[in-house]
C-alpha positions in Angstrom: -22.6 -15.3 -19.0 -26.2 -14.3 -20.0 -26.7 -13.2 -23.6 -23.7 -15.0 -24.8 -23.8 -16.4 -28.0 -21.9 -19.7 -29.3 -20.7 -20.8 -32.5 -21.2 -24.0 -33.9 -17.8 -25.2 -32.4 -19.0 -24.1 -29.1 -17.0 -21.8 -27.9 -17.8 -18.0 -27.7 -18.0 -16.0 -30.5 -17.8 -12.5 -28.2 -14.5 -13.3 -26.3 -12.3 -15.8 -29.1 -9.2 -17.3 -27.9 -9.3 -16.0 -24.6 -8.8 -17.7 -21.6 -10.9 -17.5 -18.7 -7.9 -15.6 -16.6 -8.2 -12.6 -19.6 -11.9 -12.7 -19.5 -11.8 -12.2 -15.8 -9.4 -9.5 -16.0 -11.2 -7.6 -19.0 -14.2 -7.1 -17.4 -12.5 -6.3 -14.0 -10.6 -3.7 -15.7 -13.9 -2.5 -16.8 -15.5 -2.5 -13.5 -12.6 -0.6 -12.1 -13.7 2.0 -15.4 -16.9 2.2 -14.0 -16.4 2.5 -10.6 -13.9 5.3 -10.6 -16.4 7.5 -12.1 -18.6 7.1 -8.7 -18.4 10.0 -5.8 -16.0 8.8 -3.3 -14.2 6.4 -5.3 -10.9 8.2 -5.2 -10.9 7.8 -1.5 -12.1 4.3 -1.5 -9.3 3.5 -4.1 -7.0 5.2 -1.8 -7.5 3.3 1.3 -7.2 0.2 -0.9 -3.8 1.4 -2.2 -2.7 1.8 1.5 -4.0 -1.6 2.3 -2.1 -3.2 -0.6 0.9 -1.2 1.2 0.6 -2.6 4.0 -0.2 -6.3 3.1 3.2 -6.3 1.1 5.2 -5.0 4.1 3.4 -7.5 6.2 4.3 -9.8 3.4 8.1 -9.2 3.8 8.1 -9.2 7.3 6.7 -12.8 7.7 9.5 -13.7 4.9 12.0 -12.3 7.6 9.7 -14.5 10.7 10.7 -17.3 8.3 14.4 -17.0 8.3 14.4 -16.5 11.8 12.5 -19.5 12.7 14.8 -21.5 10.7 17.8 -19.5 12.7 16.3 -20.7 16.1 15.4 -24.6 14.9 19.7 -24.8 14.1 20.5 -23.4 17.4 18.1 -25.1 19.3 19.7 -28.6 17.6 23.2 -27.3 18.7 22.2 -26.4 22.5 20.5 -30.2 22.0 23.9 -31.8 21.0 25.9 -29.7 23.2 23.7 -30.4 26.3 24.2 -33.9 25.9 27.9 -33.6 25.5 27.9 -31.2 28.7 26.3 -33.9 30.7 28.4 -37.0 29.5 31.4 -35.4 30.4 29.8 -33.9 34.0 30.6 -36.3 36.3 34.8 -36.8 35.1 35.0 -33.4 37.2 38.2 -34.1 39.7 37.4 -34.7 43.2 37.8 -31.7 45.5 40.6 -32.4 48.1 40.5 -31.1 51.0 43.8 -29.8 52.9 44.8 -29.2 56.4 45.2 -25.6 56.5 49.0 -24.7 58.2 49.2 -22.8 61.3 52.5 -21.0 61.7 54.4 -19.8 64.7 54.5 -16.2 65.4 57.6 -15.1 67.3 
């Protein structure tokens, strides 16, 4: 970062012990500071809530895709299994007999 002194161990004497992941969020806090004093922030913010919204719905509804995907790989292996049994055991079906069909004497 430009005018960022070090100390003689290196390491910066503006932002001590902090990781890069605190810097980052420092300074985005800040930008968020700054920004919010700009005209039509409030609305920009706004439709960024809403997107947030609706990425996390999104976000639960792929979870839900997920389980359901899993739902149709087990039934799809037991229509497999069963299909296979089904068509072993197809051609044991008793052969149809055919009868002589009785005529009867009306008197």
């Amino acid at each position: 970062m430009a005018g960022a002194s070090t100390g003689p161990s290196g390491k910066r004497k503006d932002l001590p012990g902090k990781d890069v992941v605190g810097r980052l969020s420092d300074l985005s806090e800040d930008a968020i500071h700054r920004f919010s004093g700009a005209p039509g922030a409030d609305r920009l913010l706004g439709a960024l809530n809403v997107t947030r919204e609706r990425l996390d719905e999104l976000q639960r509804r792929l979870r839900g895709v997920d389980e359901l995907e899993k739902r149709v790989a087990v039934l799809e292996r037991k229509v497999d299994k069963l299909s296979k049994a089904g068509a072993a055991t197809a051609p044991r079906r008793a052969a149809k007999t055919k009868t002589k069909p009785t005529t009867k004497s009306v008197s």
